[in-house]
Z-matrix of the N, CA and C atoms (Angstrom, degrees):
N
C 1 1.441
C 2 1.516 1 107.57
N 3 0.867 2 128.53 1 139.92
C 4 1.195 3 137.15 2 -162.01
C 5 1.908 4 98.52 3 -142.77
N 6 1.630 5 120.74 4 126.19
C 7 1.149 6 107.21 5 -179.55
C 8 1.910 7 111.85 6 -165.08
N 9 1.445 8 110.56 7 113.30
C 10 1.379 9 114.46 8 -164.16
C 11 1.559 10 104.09 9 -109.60
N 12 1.768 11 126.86 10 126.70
C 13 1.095 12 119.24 11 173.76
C 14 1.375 13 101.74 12 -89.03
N 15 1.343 14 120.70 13 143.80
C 16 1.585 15 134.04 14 154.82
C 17 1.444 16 123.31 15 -87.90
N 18 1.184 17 122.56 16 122.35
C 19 1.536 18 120.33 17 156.90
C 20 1.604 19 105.89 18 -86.24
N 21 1.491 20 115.12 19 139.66
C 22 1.465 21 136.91 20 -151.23
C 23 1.536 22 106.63 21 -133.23
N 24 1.364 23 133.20 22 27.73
C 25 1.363 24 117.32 23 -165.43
C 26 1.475 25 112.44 24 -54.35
N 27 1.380 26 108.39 25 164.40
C 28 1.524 27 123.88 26 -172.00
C 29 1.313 28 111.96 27 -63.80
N 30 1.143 29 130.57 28 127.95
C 31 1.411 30 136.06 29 176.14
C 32 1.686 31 119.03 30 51.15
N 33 1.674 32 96.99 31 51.90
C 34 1.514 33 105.97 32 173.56
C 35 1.849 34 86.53 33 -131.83
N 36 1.241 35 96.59 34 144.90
C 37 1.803 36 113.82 35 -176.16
C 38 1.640 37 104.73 36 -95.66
N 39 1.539 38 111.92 37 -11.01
C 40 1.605 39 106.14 38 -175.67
C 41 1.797 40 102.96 39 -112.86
N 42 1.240 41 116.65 40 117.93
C 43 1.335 42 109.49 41 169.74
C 44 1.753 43 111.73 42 -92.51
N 45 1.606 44 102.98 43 142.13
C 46 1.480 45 106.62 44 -174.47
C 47 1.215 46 90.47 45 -105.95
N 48 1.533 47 114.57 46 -174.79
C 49 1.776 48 127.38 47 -170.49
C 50 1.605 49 88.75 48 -117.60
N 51 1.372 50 103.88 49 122.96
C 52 1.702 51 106.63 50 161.40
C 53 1.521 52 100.73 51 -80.49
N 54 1.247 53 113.91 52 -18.57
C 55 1.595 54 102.56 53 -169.78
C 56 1.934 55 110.43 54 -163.65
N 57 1.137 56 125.53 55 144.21
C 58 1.720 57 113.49 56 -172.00
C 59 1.148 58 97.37 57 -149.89
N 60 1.483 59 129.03 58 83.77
C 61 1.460 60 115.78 59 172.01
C 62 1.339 61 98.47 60 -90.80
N 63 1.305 62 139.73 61 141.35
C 64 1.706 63 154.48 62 177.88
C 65 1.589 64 86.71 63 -114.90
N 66 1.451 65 120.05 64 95.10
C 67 1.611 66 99.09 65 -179.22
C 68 1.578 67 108.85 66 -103.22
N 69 1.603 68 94.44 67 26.69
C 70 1.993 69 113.84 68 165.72
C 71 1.445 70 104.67 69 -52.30
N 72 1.539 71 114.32 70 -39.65
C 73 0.920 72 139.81 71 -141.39
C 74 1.410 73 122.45 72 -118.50
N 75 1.328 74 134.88 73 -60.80
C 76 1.616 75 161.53 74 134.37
C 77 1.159 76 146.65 75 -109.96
N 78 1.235 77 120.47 76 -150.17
C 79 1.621 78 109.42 77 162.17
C 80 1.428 79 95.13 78 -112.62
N 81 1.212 80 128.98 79 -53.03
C 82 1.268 81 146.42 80 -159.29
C 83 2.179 82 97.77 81 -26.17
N 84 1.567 83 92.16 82 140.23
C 85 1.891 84 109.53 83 161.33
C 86 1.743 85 87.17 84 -80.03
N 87 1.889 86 106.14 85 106.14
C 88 1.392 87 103.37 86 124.66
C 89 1.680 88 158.16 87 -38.07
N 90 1.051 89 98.71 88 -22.37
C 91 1.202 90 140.27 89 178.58
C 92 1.805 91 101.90 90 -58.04
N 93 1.832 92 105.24 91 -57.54
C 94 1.725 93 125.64 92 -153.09
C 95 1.521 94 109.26 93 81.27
N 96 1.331 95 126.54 94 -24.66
C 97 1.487 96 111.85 95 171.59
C 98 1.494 97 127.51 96 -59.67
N 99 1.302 98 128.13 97 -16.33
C 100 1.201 99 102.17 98 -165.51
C 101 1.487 100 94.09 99 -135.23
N 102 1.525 101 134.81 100 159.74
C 103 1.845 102 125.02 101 157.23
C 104 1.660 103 102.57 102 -57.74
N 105 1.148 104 102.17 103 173.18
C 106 1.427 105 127.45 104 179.48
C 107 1.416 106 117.48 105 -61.90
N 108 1.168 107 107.92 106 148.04
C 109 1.692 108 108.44 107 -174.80
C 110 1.641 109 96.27 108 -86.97
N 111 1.918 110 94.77 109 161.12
C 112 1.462 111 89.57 110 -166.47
C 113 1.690 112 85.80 111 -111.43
N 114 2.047 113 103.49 112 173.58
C 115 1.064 114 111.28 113 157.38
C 116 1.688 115 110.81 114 -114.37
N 117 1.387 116 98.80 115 137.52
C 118 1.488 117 116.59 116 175.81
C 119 1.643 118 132.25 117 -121.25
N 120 1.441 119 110.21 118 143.33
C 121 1.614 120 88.20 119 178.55
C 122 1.563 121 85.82 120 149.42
N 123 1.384 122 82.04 121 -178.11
C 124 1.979 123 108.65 122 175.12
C 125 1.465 124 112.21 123 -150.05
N 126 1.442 125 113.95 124 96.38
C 127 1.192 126 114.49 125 1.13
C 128 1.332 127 115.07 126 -96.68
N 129 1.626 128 118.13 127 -170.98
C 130 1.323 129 124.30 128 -158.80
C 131 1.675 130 109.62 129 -81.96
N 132 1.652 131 115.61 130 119.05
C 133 1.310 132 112.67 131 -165.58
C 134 1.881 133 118.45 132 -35.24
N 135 0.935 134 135.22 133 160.99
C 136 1.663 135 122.11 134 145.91
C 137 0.941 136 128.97 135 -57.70
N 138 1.324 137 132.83 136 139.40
C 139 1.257 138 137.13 137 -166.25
C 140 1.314 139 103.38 138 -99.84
N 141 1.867 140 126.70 139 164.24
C 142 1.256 141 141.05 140 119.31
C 143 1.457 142 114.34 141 -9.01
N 144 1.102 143 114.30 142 157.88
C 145 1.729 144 143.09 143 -28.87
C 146 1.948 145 122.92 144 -51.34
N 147 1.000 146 132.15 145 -178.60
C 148 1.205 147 162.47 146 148.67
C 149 1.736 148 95.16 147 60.58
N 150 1.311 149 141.61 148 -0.18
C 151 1.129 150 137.67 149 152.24
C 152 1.531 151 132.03 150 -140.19
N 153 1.283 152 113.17 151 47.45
C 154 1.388 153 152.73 152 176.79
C 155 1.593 154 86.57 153 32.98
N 156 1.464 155 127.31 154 -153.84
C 157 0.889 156 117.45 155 -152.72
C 158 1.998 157 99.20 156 -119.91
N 159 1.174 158 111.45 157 168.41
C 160 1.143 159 124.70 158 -168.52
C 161 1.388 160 115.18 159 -129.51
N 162 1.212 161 141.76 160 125.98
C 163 1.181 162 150.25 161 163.04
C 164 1.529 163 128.94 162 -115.70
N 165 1.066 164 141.85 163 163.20
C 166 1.383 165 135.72 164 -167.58
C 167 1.625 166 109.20 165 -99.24
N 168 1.521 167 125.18 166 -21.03
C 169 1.405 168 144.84 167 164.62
C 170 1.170 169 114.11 168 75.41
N 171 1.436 170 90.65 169 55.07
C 172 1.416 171 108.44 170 179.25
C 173 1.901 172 105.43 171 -121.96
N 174 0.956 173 107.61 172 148.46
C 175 1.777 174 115.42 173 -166.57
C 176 1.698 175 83.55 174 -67.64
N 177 1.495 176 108.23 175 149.92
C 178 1.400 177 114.12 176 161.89
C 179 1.044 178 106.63 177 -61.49
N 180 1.615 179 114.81 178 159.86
C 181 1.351 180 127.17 179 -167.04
C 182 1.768 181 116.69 180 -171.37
N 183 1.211 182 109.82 181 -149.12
C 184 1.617 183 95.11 182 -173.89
C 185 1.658 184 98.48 183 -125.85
N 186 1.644 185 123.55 184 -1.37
C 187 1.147 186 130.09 185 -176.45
C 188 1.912 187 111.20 186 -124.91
N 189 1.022 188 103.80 187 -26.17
C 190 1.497 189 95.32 188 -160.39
C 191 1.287 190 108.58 189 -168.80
N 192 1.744 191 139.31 190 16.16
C 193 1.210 192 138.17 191 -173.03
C 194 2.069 193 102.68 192 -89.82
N 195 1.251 194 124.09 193 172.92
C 196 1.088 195 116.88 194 161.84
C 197 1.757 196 102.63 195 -159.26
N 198 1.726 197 108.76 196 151.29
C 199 1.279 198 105.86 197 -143.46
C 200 1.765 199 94.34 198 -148.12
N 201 1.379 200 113.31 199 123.19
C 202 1.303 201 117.52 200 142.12
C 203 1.263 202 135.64 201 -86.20
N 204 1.340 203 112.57 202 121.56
C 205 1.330 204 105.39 203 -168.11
C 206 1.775 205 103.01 204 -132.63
N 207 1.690 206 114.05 205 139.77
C 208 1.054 207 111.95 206 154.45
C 209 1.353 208 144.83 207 -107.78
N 210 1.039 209 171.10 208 169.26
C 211 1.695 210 154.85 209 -148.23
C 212 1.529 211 80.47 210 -86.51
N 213 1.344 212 104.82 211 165.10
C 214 1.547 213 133.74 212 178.46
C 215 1.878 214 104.01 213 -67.15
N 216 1.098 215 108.68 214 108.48
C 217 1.728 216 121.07 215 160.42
C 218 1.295 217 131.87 216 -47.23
N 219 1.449 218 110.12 217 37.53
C 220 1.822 219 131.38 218 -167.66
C 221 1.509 220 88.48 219 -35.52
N 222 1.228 221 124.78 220 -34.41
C 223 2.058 222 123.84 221 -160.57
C 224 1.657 223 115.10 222 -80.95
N 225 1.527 224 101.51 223 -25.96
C 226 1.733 225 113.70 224 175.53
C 227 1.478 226 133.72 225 -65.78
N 228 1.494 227 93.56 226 118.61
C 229 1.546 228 81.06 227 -167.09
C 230 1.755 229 103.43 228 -99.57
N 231 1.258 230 103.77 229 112.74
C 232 1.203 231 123.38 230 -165.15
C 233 1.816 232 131.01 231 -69.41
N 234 2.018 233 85.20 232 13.53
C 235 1.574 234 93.01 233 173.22
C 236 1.513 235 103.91 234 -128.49
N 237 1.476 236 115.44 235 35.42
C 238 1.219 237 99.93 236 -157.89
C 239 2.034 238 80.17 237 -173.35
N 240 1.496 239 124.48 238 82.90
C 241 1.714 240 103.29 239 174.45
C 242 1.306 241 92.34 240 -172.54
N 243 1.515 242 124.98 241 175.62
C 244 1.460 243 120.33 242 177.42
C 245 1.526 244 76.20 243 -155.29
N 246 1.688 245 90.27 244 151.67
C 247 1.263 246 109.63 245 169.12
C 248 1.776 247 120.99 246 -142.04
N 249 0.972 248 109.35 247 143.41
C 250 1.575 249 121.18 248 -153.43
C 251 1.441 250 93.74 249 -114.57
N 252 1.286 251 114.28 250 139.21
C 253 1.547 252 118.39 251 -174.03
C 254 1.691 253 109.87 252 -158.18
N 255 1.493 254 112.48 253 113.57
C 256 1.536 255 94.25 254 -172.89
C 257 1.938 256 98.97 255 -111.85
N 258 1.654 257 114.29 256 139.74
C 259 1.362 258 107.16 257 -173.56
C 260 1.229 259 97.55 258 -146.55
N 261 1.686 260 110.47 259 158.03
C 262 1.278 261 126.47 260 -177.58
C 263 1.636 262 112.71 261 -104.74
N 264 0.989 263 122.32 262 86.28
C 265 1.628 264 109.26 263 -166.65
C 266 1.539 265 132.11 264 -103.39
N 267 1.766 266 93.05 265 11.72
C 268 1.730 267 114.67 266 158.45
C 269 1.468 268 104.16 267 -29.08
N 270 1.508 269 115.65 268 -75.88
C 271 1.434 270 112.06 269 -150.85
C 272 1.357 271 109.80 270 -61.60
N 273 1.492 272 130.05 271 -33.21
C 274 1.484 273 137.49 272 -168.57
C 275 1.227 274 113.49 273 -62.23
N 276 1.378 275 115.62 274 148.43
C 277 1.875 276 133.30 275 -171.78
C 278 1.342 277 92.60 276 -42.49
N 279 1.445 278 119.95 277 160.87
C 280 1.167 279 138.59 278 161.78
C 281 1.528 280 113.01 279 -89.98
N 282 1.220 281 116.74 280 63.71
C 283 1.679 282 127.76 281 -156.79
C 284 1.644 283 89.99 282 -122.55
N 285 1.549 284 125.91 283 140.14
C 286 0.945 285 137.31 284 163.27
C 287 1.617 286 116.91 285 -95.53
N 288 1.358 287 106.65 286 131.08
C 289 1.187 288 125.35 287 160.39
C 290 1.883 289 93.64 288 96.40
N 291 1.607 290 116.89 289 37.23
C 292 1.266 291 112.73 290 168.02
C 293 1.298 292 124.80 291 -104.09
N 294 1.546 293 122.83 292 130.63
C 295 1.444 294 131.28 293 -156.80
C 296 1.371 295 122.18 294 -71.79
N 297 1.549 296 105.88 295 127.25
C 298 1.479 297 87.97 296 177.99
C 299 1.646 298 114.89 297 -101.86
N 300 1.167 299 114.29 298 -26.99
C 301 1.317 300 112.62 299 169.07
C 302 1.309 301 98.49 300 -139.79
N 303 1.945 302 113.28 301 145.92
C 304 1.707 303 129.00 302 -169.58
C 305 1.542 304 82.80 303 -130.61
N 306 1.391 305 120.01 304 129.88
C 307 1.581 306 122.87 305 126.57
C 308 1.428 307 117.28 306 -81.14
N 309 1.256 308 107.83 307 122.06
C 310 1.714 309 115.54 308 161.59
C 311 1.570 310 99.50 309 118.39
N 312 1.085 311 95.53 310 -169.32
C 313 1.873 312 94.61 311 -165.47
C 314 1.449 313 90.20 312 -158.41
N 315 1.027 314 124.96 313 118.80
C 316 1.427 315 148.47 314 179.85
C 317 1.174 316 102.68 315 56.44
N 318 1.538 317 131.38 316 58.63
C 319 1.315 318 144.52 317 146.43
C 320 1.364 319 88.96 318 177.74
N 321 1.481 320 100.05 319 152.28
C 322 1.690 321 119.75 320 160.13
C 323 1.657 322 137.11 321 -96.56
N 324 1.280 323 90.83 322 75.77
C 325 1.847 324 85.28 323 -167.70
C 326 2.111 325 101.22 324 -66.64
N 327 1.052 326 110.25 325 -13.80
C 328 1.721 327 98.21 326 164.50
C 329 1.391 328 107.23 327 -174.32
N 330 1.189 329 128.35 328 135.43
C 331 1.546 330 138.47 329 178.91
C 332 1.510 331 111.26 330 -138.94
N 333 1.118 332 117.54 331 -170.38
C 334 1.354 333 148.90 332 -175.08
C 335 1.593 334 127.90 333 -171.02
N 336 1.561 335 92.50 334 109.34
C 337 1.710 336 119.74 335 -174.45
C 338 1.388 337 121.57 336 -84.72
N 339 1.430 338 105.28 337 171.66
C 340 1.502 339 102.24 338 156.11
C 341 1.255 340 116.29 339 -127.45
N 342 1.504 341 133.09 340 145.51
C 343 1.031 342 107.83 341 -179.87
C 344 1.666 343 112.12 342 -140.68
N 345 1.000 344 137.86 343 166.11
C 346 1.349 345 131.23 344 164.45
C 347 1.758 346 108.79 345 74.32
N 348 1.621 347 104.18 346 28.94
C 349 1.864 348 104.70 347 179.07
C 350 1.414 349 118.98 348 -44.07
N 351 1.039 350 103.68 349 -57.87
C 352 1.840 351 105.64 350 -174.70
C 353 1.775 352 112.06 351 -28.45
N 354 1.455 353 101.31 352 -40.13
C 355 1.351 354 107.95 353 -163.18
C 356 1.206 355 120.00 354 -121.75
N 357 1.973 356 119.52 355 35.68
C 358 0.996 357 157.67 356 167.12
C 359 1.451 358 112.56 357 78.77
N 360 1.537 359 121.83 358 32.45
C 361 1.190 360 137.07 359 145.32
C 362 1.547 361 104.47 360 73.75
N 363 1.091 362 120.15 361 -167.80
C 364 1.299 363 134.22 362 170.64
C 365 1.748 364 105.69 363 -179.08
N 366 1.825 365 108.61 364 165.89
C 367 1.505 366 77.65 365 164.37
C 368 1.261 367 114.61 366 -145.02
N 369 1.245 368 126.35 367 176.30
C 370 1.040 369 125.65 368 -153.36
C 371 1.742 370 115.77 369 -139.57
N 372 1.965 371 115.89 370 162.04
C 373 1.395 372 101.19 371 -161.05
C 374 1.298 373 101.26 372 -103.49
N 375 1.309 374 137.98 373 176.30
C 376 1.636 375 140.26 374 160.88
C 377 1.336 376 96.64 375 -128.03
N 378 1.595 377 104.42 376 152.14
C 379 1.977 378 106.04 377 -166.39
C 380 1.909 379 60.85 378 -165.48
N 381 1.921 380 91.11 379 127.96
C 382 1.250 381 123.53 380 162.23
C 383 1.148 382 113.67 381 46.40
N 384 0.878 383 116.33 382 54.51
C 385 1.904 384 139.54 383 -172.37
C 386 1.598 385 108.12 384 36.92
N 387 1.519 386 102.58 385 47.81
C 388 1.694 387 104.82 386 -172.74
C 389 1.883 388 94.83 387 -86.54
């Protein structure tokens, strides 16, 4: 997974990176803004290098969830950013409505699902843990 947030302000032609984890590669924000993203779970996802990271895509939990997580984006301005995310989601359950990327941590102010796998899925957004 590989995944860089952009800050986008209004009527600027250069976008900077609030944040660039390449986790092809590490955990580490390319960027320097932020510490390293963690790995979480049971068990603990695989890590970086040379096949970014892997999870089972299952919500964290107390038995079997696994979780990328990065420190909180105090710098994002959250009406105004794009975020670029490239994923492989062959190997993952054929489970509907499993997340591939959550902003926020015990609420969802915006994500991206999957839904409807059996029948080659599609995907879909969440805004305010709707």
């Amino acid at each position: 997974m590989l995944a860089s947030i952009v800050s986008v302000p209004a009527l600027r032609a250069v976008e900077t990176d609030e944040a660039s984890y390449s986790l092809l590669v590490d955990l580490a924000d390319a960027a320097g803004n932020y510490d390293d993203a963690e790995l979480l779970g049971n068990p603990t996802p695989p890590a970086a290098p040379n096949q970014g990271v892997c999870t089972n895509g299952v919500y964290l939990n107390d038995t079997d969830g696994q979780d990328v997580r990065t420190p909180a984006l105090t710098g994002l301005d959250t009406t105004d950013f794009q975020l670029d995310v490239d994923f492989i989601l062959s190997p993952l359950p054929q489970e509907d409505g499993m997340p591939v990327v959550m902003g926020g941590f015990s609420y969802r102010w915006i994500g991206i699902f999957l839904e409807d796998v059996a029948n080659g899925g599609w995907v879909g957004v969440k805004n305010d843990n709707s």
